[in-house]
mmCIF file of the N, C-alpha and C atoms, coordinates in Angstrom:
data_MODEL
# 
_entry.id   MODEL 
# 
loop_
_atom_site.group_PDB 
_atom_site.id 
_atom_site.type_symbol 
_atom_site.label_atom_id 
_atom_site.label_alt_id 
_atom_site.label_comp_id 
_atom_site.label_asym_id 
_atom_site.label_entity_id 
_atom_site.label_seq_id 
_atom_site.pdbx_PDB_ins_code 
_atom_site.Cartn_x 
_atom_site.Cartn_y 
_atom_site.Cartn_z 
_atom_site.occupancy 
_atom_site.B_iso_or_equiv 
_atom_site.pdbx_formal_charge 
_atom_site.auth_seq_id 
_atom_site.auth_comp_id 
_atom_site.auth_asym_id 
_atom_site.auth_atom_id 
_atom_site.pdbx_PDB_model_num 
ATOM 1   N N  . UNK A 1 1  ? 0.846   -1.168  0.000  1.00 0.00 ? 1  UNK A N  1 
ATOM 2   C CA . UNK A 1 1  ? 0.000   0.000   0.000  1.00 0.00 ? 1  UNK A CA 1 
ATOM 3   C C  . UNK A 1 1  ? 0.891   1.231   0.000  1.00 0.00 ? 1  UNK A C  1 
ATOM 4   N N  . UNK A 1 2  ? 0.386   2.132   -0.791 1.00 0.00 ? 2  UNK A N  1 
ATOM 5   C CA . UNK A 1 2  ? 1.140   3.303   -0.722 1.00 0.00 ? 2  UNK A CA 1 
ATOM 6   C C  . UNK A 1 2  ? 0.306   4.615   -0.654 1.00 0.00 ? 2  UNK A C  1 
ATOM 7   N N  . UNK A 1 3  ? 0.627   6.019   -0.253 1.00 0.00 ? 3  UNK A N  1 
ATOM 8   C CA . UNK A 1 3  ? -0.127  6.562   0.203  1.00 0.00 ? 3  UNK A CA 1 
ATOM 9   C C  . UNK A 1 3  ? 0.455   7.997   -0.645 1.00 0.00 ? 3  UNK A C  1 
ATOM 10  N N  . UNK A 1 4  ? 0.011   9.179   -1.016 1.00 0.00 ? 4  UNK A N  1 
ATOM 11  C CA . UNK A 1 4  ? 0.893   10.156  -1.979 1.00 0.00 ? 4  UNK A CA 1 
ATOM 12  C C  . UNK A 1 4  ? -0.376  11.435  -1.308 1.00 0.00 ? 4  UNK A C  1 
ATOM 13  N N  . UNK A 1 5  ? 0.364   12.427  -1.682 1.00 0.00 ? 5  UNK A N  1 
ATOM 14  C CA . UNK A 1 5  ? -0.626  13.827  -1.697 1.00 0.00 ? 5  UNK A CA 1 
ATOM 15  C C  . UNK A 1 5  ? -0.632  13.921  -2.989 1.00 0.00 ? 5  UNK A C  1 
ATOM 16  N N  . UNK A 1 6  ? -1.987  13.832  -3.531 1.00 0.00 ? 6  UNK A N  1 
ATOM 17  C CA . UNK A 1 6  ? -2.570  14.022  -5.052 1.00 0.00 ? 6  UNK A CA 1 
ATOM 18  C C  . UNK A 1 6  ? -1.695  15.173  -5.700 1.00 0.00 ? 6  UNK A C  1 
ATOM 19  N N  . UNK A 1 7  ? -2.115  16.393  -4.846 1.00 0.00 ? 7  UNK A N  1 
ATOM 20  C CA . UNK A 1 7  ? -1.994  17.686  -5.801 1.00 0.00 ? 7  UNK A CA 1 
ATOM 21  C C  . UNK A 1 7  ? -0.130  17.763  -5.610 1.00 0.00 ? 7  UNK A C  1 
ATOM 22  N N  . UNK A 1 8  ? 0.758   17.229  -5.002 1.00 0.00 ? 8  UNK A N  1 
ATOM 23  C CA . UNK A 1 8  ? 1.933   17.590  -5.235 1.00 0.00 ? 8  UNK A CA 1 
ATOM 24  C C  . UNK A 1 8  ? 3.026   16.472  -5.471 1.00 0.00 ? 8  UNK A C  1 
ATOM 25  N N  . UNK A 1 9  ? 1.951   15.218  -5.572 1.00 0.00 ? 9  UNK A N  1 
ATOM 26  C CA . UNK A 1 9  ? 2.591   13.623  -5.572 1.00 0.00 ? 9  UNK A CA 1 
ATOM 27  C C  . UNK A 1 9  ? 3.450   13.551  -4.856 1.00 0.00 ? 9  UNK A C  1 
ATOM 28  N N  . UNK A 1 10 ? 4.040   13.720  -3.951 1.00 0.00 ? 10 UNK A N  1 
ATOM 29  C CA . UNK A 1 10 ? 4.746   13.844  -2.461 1.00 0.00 ? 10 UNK A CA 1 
ATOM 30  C C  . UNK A 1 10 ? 4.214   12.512  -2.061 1.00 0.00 ? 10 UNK A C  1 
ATOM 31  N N  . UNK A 1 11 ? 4.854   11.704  -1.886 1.00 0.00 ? 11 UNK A N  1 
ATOM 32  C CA . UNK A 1 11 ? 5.075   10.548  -0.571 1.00 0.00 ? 11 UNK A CA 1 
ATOM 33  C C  . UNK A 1 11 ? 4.675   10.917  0.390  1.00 0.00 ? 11 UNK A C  1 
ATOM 34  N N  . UNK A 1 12 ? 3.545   9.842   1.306  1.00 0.00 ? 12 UNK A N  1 
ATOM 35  C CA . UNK A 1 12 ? 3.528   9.990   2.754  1.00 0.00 ? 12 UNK A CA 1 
ATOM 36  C C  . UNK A 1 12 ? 3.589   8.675   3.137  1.00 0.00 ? 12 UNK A C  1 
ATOM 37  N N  . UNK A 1 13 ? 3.343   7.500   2.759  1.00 0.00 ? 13 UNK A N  1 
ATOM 38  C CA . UNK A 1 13 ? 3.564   6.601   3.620  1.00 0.00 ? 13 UNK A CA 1 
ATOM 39  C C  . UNK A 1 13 ? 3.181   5.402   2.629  1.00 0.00 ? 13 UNK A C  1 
ATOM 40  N N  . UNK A 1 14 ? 4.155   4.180   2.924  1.00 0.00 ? 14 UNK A N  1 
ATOM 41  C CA . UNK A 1 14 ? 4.024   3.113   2.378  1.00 0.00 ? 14 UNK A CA 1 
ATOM 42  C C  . UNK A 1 14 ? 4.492   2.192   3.175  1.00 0.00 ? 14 UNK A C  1 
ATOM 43  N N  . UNK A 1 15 ? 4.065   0.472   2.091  1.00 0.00 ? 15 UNK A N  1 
ATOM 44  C CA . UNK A 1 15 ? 4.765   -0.593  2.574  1.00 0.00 ? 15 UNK A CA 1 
ATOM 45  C C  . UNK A 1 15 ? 4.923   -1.704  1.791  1.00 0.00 ? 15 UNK A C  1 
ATOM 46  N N  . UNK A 1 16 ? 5.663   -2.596  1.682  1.00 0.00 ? 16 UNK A N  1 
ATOM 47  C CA . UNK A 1 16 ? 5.709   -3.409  0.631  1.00 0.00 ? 16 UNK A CA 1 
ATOM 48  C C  . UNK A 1 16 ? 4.766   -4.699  0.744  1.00 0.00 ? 16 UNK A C  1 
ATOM 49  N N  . UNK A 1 17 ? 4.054   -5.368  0.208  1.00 0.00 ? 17 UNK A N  1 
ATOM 50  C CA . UNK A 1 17 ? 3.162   -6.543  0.698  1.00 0.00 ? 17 UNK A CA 1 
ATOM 51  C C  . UNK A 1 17 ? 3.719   -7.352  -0.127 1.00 0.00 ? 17 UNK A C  1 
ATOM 52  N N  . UNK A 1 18 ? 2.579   -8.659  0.109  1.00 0.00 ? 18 UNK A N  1 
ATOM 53  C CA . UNK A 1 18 ? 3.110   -10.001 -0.877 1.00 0.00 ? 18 UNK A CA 1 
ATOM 54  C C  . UNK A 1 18 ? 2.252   -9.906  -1.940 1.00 0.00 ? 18 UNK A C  1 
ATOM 55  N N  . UNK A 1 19 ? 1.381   -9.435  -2.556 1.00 0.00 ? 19 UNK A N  1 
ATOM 56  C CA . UNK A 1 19 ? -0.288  -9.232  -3.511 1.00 0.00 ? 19 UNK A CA 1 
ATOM 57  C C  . UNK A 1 19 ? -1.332  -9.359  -3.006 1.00 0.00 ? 19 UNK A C  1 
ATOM 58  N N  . UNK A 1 20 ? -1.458  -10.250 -1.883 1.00 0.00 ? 20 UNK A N  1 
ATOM 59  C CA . UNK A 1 20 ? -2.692  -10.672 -1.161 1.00 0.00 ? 20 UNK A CA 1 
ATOM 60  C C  . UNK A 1 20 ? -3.386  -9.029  -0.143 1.00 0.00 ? 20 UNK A C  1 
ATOM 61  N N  . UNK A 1 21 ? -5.072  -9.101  -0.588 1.00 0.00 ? 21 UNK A N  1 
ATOM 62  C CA . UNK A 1 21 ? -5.396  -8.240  -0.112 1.00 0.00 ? 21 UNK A CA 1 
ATOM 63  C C  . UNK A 1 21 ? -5.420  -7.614  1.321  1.00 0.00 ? 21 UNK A C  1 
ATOM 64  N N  . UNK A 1 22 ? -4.745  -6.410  1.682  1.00 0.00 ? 22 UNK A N  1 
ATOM 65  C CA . UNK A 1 22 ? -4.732  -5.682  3.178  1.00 0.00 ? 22 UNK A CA 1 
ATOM 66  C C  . UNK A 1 22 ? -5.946  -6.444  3.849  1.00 0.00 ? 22 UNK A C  1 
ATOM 67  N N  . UNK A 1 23 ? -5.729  -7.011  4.971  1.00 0.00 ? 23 UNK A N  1 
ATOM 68  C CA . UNK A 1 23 ? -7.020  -6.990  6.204  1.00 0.00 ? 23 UNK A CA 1 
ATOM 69  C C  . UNK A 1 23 ? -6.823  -6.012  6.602  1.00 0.00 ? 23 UNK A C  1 
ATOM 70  N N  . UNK A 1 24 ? -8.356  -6.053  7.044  1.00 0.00 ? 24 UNK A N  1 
ATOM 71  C CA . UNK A 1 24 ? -8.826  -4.604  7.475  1.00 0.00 ? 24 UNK A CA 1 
ATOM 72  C C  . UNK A 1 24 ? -8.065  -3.708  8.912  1.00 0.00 ? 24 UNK A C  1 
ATOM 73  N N  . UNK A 1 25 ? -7.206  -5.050  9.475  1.00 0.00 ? 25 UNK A N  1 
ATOM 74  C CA . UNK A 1 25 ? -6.374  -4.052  10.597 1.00 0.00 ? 25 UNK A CA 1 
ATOM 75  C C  . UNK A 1 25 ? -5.261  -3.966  9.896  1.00 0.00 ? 25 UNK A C  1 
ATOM 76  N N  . UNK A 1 26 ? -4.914  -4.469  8.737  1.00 0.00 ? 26 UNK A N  1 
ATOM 77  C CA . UNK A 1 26 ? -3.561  -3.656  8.172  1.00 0.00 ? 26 UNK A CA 1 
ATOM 78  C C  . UNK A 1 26 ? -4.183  -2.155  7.345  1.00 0.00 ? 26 UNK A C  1 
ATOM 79  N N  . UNK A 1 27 ? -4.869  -2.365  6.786  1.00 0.00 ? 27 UNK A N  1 
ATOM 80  C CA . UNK A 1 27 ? -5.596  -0.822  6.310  1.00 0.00 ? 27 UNK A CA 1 
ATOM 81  C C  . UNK A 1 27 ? -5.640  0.100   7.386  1.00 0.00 ? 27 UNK A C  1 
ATOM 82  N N  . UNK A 1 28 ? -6.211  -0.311  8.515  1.00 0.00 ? 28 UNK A N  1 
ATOM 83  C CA . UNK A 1 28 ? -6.155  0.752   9.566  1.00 0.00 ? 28 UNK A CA 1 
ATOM 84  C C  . UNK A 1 28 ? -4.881  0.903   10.432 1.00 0.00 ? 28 UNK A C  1 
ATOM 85  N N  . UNK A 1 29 ? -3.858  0.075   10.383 1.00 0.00 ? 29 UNK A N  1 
ATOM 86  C CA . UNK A 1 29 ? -2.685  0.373   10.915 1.00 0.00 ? 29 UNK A CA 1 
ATOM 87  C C  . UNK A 1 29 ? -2.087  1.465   9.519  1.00 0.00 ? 29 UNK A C  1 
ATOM 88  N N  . UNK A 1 30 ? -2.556  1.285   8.480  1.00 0.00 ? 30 UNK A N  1 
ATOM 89  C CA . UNK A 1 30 ? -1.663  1.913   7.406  1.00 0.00 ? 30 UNK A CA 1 
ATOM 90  C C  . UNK A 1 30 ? -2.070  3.205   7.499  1.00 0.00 ? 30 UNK A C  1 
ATOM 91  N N  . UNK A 1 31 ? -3.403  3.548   7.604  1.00 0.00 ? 31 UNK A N  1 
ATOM 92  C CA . UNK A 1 31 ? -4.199  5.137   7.576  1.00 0.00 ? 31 UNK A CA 1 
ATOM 93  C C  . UNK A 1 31 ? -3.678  5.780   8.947  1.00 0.00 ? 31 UNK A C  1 
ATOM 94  N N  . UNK A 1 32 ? -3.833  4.947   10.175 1.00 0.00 ? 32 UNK A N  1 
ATOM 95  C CA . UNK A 1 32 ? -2.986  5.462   11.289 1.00 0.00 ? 32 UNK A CA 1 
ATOM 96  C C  . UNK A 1 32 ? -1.734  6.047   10.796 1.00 0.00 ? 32 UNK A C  1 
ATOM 97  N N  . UNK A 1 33 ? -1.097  5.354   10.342 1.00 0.00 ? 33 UNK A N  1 
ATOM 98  C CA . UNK A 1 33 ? 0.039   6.054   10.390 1.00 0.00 ? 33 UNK A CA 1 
ATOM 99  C C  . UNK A 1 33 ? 0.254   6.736   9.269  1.00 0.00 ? 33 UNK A C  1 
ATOM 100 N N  . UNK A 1 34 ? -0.347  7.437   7.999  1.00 0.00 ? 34 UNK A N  1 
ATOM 101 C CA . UNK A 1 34 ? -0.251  7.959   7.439  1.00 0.00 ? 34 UNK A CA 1 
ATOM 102 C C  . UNK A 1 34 ? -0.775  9.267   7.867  1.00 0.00 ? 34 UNK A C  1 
ATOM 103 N N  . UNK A 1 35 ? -1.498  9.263   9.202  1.00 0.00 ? 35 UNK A N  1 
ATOM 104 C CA . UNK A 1 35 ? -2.304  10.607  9.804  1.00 0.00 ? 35 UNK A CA 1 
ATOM 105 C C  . UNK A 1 35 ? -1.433  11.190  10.416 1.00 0.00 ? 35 UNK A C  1 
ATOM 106 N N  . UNK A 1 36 ? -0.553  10.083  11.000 1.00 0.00 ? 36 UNK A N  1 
ATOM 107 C CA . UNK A 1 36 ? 0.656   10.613  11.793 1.00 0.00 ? 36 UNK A CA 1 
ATOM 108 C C  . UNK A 1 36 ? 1.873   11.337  11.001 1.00 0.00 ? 36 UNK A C  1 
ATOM 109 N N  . UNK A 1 37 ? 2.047   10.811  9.860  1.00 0.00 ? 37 UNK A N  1 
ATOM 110 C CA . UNK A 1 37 ? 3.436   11.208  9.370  1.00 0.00 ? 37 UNK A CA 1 
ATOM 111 C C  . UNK A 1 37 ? 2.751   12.789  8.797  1.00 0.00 ? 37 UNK A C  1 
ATOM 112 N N  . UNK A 1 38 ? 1.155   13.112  8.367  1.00 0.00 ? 38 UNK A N  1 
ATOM 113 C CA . UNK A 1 38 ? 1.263   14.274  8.267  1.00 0.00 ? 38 UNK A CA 1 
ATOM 114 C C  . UNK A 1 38 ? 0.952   15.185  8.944  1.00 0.00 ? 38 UNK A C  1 
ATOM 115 N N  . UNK A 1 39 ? 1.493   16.747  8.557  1.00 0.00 ? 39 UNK A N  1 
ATOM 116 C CA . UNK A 1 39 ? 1.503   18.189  9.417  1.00 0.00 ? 39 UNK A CA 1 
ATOM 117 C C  . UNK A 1 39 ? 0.691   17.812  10.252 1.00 0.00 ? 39 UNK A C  1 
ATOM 118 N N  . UNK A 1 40 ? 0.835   18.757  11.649 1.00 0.00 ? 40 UNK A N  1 
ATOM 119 C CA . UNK A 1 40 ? -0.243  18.742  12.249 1.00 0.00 ? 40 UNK A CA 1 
ATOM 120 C C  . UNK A 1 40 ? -1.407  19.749  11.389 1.00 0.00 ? 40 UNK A C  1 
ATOM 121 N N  . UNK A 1 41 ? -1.569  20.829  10.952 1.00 0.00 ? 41 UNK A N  1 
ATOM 122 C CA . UNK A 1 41 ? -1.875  21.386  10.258 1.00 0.00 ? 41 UNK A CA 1 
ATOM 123 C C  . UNK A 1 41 ? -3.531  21.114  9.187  1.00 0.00 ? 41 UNK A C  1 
ATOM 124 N N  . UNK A 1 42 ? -2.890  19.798  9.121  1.00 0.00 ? 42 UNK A N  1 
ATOM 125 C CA . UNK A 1 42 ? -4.002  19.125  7.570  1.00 0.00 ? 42 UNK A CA 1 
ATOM 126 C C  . UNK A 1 42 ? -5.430  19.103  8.329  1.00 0.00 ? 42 UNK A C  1 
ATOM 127 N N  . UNK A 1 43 ? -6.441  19.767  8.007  1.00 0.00 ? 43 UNK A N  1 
ATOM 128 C CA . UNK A 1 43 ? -7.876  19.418  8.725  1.00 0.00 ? 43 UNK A CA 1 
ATOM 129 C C  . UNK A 1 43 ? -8.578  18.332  7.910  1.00 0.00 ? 43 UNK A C  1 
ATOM 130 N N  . UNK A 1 44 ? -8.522  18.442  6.469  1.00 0.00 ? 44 UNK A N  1 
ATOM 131 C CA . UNK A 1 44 ? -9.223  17.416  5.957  1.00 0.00 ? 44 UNK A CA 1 
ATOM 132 C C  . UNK A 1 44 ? -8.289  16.444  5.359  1.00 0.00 ? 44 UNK A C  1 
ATOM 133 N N  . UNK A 1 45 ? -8.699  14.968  4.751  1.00 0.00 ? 45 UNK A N  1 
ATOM 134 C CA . UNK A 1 45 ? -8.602  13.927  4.408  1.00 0.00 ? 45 UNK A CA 1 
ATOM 135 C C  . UNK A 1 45 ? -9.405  13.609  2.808  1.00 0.00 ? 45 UNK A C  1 
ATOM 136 N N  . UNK A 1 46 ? -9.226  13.362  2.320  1.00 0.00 ? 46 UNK A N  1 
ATOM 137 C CA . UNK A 1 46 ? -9.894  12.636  0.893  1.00 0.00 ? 46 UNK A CA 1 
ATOM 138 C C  . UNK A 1 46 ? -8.974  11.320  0.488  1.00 0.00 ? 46 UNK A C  1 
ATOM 139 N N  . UNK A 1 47 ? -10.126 10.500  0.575  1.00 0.00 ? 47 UNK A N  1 
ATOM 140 C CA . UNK A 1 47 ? -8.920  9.174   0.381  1.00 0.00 ? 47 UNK A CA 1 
ATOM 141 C C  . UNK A 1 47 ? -10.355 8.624   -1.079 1.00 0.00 ? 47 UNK A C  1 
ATOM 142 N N  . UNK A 1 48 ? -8.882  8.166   -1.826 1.00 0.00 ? 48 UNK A N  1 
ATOM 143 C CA . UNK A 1 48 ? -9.191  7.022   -3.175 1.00 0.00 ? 48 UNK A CA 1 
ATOM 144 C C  . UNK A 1 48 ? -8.640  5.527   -2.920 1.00 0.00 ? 48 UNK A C  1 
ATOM 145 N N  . UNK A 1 49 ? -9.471  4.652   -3.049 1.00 0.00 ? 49 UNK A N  1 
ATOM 146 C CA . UNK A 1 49 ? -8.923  3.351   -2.849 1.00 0.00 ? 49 UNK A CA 1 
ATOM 147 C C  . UNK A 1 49 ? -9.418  2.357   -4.081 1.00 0.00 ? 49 UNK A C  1 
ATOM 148 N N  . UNK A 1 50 ? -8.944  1.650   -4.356 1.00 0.00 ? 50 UNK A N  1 
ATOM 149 C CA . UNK A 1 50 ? -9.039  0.362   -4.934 1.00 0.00 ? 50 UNK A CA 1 
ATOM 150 C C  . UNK A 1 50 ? -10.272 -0.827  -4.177 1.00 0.00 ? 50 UNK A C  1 
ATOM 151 N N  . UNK A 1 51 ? -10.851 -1.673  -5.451 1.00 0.00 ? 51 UNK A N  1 
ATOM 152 C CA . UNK A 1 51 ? -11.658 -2.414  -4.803 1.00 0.00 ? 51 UNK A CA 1 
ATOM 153 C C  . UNK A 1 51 ? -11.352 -3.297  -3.438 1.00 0.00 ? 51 UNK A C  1 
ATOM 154 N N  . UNK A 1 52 ? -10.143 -3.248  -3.122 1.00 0.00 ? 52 UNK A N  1 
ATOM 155 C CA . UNK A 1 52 ? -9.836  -4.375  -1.809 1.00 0.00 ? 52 UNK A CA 1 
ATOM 156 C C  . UNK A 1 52 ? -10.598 -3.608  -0.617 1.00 0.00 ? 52 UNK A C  1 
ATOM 157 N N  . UNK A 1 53 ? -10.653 -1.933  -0.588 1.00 0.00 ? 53 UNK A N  1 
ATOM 158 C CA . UNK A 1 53 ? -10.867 -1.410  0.617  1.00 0.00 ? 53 UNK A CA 1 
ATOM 159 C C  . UNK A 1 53 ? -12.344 -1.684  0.772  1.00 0.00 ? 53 UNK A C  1 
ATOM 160 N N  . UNK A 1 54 ? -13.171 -1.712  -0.532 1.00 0.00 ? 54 UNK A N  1 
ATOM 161 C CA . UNK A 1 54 ? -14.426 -1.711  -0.223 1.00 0.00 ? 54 UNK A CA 1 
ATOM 162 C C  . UNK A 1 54 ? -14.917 -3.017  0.134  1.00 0.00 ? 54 UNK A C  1 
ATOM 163 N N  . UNK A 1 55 ? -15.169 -2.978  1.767  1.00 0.00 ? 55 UNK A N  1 
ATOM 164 C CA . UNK A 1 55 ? -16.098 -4.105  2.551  1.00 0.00 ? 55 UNK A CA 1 
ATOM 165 C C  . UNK A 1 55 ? -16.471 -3.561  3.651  1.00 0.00 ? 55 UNK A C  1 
ATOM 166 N N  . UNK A 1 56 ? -17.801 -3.729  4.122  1.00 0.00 ? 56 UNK A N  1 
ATOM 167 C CA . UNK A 1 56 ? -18.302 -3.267  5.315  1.00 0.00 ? 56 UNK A CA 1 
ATOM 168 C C  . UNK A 1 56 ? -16.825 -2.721  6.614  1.00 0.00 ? 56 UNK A C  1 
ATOM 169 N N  . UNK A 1 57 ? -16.615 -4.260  6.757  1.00 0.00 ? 57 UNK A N  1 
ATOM 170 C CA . UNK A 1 57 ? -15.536 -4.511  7.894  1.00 0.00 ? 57 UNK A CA 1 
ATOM 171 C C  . UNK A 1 57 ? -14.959 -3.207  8.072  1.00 0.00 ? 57 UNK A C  1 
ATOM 172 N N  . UNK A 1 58 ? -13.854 -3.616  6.518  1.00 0.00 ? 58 UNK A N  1 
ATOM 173 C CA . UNK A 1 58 ? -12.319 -2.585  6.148  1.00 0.00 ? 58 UNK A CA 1 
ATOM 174 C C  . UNK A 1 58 ? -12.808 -0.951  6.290  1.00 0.00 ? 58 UNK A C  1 
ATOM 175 N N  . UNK A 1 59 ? -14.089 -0.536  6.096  1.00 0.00 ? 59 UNK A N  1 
ATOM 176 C CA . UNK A 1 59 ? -14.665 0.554   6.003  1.00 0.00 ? 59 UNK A CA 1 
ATOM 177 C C  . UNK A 1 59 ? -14.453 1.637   7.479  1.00 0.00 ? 59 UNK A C  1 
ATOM 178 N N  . UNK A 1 60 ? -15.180 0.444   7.882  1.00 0.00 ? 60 UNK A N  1 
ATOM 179 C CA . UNK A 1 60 ? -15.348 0.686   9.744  1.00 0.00 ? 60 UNK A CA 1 
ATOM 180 C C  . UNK A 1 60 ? -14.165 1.095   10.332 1.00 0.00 ? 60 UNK A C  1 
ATOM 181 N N  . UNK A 1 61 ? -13.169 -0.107  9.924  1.00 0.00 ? 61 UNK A N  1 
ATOM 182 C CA . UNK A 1 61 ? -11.785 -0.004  10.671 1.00 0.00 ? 61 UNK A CA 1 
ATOM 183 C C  . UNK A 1 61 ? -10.909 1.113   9.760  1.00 0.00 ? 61 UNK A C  1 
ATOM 184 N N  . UNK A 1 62 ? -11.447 1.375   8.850  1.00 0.00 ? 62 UNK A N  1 
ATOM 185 C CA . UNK A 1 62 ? -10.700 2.433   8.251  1.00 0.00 ? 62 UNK A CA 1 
ATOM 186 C C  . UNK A 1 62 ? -11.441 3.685   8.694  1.00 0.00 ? 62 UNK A C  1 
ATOM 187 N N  . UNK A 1 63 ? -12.397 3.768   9.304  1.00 0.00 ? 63 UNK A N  1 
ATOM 188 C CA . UNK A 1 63 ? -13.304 5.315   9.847  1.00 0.00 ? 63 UNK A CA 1 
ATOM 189 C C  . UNK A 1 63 ? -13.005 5.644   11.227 1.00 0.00 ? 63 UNK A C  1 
ATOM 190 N N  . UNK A 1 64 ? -12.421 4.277   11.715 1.00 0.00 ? 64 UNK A N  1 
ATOM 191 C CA . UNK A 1 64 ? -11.962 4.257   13.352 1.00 0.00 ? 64 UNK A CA 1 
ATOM 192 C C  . UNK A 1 64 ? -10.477 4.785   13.042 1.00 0.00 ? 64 UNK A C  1 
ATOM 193 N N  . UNK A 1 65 ? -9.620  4.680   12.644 1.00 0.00 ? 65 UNK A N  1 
ATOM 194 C CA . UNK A 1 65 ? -8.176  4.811   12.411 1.00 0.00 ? 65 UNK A CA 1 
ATOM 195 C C  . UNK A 1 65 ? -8.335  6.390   11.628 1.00 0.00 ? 65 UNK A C  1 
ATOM 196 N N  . UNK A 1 66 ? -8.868  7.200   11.244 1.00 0.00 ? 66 UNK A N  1 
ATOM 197 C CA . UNK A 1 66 ? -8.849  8.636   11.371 1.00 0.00 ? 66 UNK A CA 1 
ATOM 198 C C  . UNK A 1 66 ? -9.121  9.420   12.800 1.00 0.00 ? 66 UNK A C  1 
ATOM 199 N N  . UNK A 1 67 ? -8.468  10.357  12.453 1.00 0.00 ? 67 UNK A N  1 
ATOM 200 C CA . UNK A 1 67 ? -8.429  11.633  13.995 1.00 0.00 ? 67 UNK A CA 1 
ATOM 201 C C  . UNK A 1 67 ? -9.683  11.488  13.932 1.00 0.00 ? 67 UNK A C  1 
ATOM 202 N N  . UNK A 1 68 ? -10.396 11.988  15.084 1.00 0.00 ? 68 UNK A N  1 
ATOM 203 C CA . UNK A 1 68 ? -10.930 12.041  15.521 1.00 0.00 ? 68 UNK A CA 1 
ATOM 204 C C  . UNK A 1 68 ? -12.774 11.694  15.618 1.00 0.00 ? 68 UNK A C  1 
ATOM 205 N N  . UNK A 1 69 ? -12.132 10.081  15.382 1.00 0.00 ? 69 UNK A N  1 
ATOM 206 C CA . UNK A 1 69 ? -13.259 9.076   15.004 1.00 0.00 ? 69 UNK A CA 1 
ATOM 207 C C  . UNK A 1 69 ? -13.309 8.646   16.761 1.00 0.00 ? 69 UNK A C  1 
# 
């Protein structure tokens, strides 16, 4: 999984996997820490994902793993 700021393609956070799709506590360990590595500064979030993210579960645990969920 890898993570970029759209408008300046800047790197914020990645990791290398094997192909097999993120579980939903690796998605939310990954968004955790992509909240962390940026500014304190940033108020909003817009995230694009690929079909793996979309499942009830991964959703949840990905809405819990943002500030101030």
């Amino acid at each position: 999984m890898l993570t970029f700021i759209a408008e300046t393609r800047e790197y914020v956070w990645g990791e290398l996997r094997n192909g097999d799709r993120p579980t939903g506590k690796q998605i939310g360990d990954h968004i955790r820490n992509v909240c962390t590595a940026l500014p304190l500064g940033v108020k909003q979030i817009y995230g694009r994902a690929d079909s793996g993210f979309y499942c009830r579960k991964r959703l949840r645990l990905t809405k819990n793993a943002l500030p101030g969920s």
